[in-house]
PyMOL commands that place a pseudoatom at each C-alpha (Angstrom):
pseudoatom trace, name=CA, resn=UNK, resi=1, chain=A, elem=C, hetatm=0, pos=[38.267, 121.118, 123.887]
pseudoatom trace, name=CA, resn=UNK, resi=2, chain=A, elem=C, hetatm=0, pos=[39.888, 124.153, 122.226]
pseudoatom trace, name=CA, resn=UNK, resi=3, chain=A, elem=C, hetatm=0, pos=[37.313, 125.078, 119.368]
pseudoatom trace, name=CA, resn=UNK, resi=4, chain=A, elem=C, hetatm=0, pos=[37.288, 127.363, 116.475]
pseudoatom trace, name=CA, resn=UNK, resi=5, chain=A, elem=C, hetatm=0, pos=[40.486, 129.624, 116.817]
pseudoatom trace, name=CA, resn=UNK, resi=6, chain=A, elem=C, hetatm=0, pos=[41.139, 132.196, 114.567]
pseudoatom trace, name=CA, resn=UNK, resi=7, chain=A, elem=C, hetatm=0, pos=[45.435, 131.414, 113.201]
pseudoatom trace, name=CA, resn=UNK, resi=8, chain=A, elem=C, hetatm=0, pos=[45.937, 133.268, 109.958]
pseudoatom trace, name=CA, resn=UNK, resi=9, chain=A, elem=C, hetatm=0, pos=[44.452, 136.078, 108.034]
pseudoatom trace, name=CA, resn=UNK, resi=10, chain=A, elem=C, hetatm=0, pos=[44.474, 137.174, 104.533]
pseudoatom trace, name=CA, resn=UNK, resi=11, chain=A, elem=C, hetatm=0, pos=[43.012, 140.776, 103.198]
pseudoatom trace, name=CA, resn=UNK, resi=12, chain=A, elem=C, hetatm=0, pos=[41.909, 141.825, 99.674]
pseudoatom trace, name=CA, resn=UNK, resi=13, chain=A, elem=C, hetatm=0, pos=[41.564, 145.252, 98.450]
pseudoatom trace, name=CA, resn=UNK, resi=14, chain=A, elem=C, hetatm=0, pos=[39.919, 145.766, 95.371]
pseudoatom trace, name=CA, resn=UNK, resi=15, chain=A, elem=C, hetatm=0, pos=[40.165, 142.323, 94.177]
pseudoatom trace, name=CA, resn=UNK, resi=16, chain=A, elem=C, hetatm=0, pos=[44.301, 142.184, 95.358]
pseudoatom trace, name=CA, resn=UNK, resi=17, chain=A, elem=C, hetatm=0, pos=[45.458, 140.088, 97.627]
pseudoatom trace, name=CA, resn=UNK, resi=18, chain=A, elem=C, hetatm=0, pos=[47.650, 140.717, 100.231]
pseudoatom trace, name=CA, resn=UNK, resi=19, chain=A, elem=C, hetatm=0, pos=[48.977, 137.724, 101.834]
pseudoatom trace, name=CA, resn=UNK, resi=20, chain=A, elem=C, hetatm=0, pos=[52.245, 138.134, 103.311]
pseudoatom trace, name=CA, resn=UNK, resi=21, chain=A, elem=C, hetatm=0, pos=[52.217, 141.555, 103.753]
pseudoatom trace, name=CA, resn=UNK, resi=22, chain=A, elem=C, hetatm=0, pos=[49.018, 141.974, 105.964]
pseudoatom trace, name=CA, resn=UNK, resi=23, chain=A, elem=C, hetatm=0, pos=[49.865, 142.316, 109.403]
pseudoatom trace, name=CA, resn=UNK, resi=24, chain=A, elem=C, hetatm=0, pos=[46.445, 142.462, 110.846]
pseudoatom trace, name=CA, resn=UNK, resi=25, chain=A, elem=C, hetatm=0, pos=[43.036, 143.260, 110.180]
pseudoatom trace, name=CA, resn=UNK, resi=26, chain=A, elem=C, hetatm=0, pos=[40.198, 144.852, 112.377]
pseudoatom trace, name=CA, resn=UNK, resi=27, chain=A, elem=C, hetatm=0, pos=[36.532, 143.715, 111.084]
pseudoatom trace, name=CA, resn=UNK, resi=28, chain=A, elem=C, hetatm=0, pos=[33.402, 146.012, 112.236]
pseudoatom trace, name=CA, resn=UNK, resi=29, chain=A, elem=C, hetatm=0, pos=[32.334, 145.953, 115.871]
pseudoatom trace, name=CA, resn=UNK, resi=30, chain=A, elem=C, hetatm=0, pos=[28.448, 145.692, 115.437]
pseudoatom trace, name=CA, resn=UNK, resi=31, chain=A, elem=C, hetatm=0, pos=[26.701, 147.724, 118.156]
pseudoatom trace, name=CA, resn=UNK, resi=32, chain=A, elem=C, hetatm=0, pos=[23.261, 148.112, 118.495]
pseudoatom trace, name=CA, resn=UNK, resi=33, chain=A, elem=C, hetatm=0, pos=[21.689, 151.936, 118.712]
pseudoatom trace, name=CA, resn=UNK, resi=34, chain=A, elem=C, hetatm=0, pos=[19.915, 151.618, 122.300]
pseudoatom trace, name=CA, resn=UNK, resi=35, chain=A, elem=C, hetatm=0, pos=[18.338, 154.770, 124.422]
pseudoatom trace, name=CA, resn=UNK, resi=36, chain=A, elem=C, hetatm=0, pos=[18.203, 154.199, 128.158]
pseudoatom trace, name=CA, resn=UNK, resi=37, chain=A, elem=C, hetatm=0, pos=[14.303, 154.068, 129.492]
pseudoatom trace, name=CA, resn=UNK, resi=38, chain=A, elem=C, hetatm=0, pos=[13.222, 154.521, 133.102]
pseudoatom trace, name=CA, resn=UNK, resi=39, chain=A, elem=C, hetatm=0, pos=[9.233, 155.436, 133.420]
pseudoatom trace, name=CA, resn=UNK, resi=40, chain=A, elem=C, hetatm=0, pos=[7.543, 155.475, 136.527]
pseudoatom trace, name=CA, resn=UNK, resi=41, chain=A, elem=C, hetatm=0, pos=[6.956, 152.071, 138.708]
pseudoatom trace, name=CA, resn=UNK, resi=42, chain=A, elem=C, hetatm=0, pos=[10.496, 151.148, 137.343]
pseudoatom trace, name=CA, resn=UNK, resi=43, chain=A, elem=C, hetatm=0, pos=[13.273, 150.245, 139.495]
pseudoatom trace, name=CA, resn=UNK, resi=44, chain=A, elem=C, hetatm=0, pos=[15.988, 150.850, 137.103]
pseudoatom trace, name=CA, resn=UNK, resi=45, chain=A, elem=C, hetatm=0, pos=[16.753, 151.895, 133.543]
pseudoatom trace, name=CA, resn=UNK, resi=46, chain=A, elem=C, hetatm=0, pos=[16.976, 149.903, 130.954]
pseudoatom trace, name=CA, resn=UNK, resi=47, chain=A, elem=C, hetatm=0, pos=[18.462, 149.782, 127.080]
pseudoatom trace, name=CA, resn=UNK, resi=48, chain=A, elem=C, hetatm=0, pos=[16.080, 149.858, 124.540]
pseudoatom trace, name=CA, resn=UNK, resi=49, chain=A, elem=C, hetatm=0, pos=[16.985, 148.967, 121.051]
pseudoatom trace, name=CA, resn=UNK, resi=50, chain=A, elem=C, hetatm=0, pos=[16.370, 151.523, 118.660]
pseudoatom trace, name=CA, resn=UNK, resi=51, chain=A, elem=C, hetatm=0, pos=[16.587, 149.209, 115.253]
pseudoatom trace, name=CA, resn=UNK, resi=52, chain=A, elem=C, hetatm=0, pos=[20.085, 150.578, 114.225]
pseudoatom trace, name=CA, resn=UNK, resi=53, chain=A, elem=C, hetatm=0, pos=[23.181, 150.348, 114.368]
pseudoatom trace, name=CA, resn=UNK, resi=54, chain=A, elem=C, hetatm=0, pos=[26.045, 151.856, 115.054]
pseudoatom trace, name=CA, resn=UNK, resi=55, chain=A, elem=C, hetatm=0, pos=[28.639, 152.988, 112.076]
pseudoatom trace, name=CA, resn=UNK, resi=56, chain=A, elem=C, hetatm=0, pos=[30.170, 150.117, 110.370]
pseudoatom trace, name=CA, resn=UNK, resi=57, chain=A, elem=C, hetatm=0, pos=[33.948, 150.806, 110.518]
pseudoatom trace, name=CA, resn=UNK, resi=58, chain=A, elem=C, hetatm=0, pos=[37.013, 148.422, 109.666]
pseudoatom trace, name=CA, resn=UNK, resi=59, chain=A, elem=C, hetatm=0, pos=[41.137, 148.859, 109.603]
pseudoatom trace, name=CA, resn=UNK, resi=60, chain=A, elem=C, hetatm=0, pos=[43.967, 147.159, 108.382]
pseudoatom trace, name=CA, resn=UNK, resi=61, chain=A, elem=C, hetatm=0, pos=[47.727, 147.093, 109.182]
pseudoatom trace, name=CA, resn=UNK, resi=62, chain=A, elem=C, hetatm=0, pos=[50.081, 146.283, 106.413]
pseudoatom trace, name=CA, resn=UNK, resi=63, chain=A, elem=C, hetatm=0, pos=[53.786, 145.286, 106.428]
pseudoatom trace, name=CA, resn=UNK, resi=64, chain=A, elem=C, hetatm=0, pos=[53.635, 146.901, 103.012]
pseudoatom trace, name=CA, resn=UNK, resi=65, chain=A, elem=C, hetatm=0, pos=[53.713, 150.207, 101.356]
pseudoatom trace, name=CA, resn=UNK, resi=66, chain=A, elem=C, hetatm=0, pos=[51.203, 149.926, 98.485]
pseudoatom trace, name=CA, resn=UNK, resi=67, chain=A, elem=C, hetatm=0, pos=[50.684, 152.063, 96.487]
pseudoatom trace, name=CA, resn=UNK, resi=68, chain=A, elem=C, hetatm=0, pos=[47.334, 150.424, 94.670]
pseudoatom trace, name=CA, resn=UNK, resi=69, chain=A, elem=C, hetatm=0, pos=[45.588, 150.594, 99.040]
pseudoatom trace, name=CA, resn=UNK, resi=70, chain=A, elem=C, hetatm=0, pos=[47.002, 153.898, 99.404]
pseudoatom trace, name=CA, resn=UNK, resi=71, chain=A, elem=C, hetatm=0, pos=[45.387, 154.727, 95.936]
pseudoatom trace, name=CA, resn=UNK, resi=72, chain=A, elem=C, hetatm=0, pos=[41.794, 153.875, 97.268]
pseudoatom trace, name=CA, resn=UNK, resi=73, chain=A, elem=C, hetatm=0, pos=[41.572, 156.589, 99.385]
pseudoatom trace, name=CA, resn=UNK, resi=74, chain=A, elem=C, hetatm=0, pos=[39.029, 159.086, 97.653]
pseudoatom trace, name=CA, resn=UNK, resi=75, chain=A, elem=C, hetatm=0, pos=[37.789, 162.972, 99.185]
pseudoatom trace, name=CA, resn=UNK, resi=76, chain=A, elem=C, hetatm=0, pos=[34.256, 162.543, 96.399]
pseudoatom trace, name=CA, resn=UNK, resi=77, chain=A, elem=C, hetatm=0, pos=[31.641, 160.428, 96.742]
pseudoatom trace, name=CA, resn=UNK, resi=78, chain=A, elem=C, hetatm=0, pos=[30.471, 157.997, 94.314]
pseudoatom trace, name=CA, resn=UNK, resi=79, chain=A, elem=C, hetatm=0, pos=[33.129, 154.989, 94.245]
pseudoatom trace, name=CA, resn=UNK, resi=80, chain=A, elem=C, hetatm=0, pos=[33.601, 152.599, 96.963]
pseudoatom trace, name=CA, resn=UNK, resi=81, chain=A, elem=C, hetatm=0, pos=[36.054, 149.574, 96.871]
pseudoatom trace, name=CA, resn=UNK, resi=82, chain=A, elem=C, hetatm=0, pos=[35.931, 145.898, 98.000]
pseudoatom trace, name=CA, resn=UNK, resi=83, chain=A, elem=C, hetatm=0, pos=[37.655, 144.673, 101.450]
pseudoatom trace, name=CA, resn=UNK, resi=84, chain=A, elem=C, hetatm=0, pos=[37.468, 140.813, 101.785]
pseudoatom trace, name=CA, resn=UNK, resi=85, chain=A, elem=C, hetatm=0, pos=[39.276, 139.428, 105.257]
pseudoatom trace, name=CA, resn=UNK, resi=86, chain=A, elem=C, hetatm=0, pos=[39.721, 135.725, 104.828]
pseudoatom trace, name=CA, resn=UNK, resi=87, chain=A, elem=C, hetatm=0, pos=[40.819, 133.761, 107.946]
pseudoatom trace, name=CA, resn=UNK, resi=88, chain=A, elem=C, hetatm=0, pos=[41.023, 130.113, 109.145]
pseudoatom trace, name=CA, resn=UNK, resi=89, chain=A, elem=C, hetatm=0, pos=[39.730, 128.578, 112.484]
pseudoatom trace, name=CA, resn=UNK, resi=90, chain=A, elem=C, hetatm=0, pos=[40.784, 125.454, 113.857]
pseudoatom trace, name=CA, resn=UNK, resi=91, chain=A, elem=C, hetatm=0, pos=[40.067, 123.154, 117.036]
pseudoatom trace, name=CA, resn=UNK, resi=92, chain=A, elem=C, hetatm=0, pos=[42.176, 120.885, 118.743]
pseudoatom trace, name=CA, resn=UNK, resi=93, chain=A, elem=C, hetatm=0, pos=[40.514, 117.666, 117.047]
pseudoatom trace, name=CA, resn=UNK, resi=94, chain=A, elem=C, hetatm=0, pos=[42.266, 119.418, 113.555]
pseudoatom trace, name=CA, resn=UNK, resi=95, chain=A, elem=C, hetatm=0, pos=[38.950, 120.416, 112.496]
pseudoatom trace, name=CA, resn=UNK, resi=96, chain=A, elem=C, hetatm=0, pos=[39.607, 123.886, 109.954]
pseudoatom trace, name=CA, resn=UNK, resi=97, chain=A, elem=C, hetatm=0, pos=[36.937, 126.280, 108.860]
pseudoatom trace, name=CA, resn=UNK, resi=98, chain=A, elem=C, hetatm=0, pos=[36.909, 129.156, 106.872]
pseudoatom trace, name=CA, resn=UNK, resi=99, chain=A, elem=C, hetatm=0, pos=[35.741, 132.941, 107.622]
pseudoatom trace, name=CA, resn=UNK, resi=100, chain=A, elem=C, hetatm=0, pos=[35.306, 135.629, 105.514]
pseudoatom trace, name=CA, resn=UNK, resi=101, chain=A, elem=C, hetatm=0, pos=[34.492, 139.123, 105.795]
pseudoatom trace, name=CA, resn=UNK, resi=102, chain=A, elem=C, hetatm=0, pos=[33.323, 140.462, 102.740]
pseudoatom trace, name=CA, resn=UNK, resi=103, chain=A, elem=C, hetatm=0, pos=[32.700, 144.709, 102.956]
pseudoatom trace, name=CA, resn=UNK, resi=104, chain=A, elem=C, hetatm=0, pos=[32.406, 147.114, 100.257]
pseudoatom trace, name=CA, resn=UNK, resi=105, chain=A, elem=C, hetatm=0, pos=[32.750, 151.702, 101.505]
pseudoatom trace, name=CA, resn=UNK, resi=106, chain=A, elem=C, hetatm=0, pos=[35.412, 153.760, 101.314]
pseudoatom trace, name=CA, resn=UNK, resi=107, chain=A, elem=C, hetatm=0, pos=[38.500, 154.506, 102.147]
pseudoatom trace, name=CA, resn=UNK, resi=108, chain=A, elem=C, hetatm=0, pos=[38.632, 158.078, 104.238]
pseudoatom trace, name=CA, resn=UNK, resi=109, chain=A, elem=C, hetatm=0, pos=[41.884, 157.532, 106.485]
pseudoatom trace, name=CA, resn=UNK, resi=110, chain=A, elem=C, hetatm=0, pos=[45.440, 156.739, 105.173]
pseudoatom trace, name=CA, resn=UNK, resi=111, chain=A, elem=C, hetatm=0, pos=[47.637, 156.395, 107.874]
pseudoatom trace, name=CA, resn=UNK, resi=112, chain=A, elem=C, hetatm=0, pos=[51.513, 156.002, 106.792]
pseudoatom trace, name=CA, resn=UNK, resi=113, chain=A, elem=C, hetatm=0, pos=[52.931, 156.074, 110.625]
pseudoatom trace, name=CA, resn=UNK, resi=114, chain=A, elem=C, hetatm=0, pos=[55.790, 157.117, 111.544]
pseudoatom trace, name=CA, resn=UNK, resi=115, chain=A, elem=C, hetatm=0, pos=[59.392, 156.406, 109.396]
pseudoatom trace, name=CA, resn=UNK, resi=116, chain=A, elem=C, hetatm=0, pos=[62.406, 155.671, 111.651]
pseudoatom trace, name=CA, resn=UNK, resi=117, chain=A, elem=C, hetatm=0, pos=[65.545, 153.777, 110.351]
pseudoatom trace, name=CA, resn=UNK, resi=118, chain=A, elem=C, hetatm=0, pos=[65.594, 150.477, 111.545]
pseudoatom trace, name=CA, resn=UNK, resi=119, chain=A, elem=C, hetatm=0, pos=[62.332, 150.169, 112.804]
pseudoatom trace, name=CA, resn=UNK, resi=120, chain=A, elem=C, hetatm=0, pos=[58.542, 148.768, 111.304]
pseudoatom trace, name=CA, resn=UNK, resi=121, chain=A, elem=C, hetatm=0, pos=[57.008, 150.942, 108.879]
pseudoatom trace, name=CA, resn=UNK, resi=122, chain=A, elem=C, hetatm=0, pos=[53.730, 150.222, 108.673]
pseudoatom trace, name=CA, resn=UNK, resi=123, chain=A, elem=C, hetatm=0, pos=[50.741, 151.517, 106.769]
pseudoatom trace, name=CA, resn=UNK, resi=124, chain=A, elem=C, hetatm=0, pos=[47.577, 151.808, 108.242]
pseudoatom trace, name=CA, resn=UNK, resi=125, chain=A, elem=C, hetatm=0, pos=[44.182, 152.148, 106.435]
pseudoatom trace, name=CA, resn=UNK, resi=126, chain=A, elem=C, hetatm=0, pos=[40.670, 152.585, 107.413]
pseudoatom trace, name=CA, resn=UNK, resi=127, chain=A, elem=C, hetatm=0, pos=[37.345, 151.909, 106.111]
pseudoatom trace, name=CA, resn=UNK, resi=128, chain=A, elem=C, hetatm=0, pos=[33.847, 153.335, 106.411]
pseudoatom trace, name=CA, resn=UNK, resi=129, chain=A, elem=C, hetatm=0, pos=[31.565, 150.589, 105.432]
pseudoatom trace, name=CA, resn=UNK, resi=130, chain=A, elem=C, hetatm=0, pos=[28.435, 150.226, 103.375]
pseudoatom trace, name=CA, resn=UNK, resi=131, chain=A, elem=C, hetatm=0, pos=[28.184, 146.779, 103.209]
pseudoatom trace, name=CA, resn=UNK, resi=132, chain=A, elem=C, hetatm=0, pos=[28.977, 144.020, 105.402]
pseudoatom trace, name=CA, resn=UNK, resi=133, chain=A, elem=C, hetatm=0, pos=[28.879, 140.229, 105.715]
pseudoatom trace, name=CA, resn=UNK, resi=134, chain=A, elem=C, hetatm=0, pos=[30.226, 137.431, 107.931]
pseudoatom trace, name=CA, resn=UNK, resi=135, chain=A, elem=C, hetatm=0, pos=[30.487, 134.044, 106.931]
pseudoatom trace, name=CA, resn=UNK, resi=136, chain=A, elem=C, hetatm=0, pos=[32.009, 131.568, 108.976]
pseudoatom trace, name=CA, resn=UNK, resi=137, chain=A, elem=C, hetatm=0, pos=[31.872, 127.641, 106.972]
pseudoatom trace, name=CA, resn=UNK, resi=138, chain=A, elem=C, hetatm=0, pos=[29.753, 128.789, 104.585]
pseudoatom trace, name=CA, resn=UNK, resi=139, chain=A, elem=C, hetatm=0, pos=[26.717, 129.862, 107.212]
pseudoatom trace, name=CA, resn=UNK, resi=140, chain=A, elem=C, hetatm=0, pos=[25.881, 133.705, 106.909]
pseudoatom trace, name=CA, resn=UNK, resi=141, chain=A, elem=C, hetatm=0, pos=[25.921, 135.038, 110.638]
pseudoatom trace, name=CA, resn=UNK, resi=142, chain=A, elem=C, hetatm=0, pos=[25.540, 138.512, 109.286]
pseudoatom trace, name=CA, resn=UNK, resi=143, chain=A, elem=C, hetatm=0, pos=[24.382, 140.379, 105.992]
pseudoatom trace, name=CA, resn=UNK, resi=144, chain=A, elem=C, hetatm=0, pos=[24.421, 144.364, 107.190]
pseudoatom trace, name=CA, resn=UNK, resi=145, chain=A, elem=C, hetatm=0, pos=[23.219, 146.799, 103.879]
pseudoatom trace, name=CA, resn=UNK, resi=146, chain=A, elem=C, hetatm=0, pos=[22.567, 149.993, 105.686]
pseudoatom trace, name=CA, resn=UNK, resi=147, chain=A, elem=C, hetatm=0, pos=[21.761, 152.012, 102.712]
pseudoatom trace, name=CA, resn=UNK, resi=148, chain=A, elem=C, hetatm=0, pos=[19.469, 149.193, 101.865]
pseudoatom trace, name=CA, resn=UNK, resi=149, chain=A, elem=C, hetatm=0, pos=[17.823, 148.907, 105.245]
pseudoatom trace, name=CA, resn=UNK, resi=150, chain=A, elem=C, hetatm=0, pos=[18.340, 145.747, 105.978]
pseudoatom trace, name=CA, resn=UNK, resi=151, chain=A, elem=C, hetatm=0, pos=[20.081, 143.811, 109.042]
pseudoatom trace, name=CA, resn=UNK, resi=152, chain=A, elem=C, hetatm=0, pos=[20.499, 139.624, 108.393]
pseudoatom trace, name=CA, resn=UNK, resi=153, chain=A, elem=C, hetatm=0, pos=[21.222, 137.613, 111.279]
pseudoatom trace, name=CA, resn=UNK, resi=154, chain=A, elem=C, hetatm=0, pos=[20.842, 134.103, 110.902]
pseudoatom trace, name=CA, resn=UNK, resi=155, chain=A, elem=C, hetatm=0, pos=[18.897, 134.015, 107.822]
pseudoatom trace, name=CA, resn=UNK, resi=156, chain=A, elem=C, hetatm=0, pos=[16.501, 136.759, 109.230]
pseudoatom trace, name=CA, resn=UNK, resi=157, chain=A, elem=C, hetatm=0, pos=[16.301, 140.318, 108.322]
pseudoatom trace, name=CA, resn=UNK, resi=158, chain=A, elem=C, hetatm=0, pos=[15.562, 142.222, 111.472]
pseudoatom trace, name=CA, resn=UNK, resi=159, chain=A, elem=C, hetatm=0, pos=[14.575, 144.974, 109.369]
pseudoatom trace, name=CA, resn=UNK, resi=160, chain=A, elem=C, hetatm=0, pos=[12.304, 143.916, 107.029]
pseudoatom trace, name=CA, resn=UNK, resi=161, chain=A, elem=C, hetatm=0, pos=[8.895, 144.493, 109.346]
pseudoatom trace, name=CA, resn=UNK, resi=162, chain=A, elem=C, hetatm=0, pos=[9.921, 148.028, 109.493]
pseudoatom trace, name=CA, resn=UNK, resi=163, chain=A, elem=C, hetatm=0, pos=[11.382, 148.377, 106.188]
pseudoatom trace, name=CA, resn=UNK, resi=164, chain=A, elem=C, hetatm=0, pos=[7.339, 147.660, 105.006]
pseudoatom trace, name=CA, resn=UNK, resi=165, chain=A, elem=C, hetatm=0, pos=[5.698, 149.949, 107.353]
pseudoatom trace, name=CA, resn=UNK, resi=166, chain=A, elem=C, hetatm=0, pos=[7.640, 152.549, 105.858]
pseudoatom trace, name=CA, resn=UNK, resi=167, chain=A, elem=C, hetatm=0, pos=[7.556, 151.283, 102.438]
pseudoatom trace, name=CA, resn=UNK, resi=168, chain=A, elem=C, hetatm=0, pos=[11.202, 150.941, 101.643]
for i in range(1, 168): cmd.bond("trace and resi %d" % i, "trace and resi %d" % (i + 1))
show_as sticks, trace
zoom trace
């Protein structure tokens, strides 16, 4: 059975919502930090995970020109905004389930493409992320807080051993 297909998408910046004039969305790839380790009386390397991650990034393609996206892109720190993607899955037996991406960073790329009569103007933005979460039906499959040192999977926080040992 077909199960669980992503078939529409919905973004929010800042609390606005953008159906109808999102034309996609790219959540975070989550990659794990690794080093490769070979030691003696090995027969190959292997990846060892380092307890990080990679940078938490994020873009969006929109049909329109907005002024209130293009407005959250900032050069100082100190104010982030909030990016919510909202999709809906569904299987063959009509079963539907929500997903939602909720991340809160900043805006550092603006991206207005390129303007040719006739043809699709889109505007591109990208996000740097300091706070991530996936839902999918209500579970939480992931609750990332960098800045807060902690990594959720499942209801676990992979961090929060370490997180002790160095009194965080």
């Amino acid at each position: 059975m077909i199960a669980d297909i992503l078939y529409d998408v919905n973004l929010f910046v800042d609390g606005r919502g953008y159906a109808g004039r999102i034309k996609e969305f790219i959540p975070p790839v989550i990659e794990a930090k690794t080093i490769e380790y070979q030691a003696g009386g090995m027969a190959a390397a292997v990846d060892v995970p380092m307890g990080r991650i990679n940078k938490l990034t994020a873009e969006a393609t929109m049909y329109s020109f907005d002024r209130d996206v293009m407005q959250t892109f900032r050069i100082l720190p100190g104010e982030q905004f909030a990016f919510v993607g909202r999709a809906s899955m569904v299987s063959d037996d009509g079963t539907k389930k929500p997903v939602v991406v909720t991340m809160r960073g900043i805006t550092p790329k603006v991206d207005p493409g390129t303007w040719a009569p006739g043809e699709e103007m889109p505007l591109k933005i990208s996000m740097s992320l300091r706070y991530y979460k996936l839902e999918i039906d209500g579970a939480v499959i992931y609750e990332i807080d960098p800045v807060n040192y902690k990594f959720i999977v499942n209801g676990v926080d992979q961090l929060e051993v370490t997180r002790q040992h160095l009194a965080i």
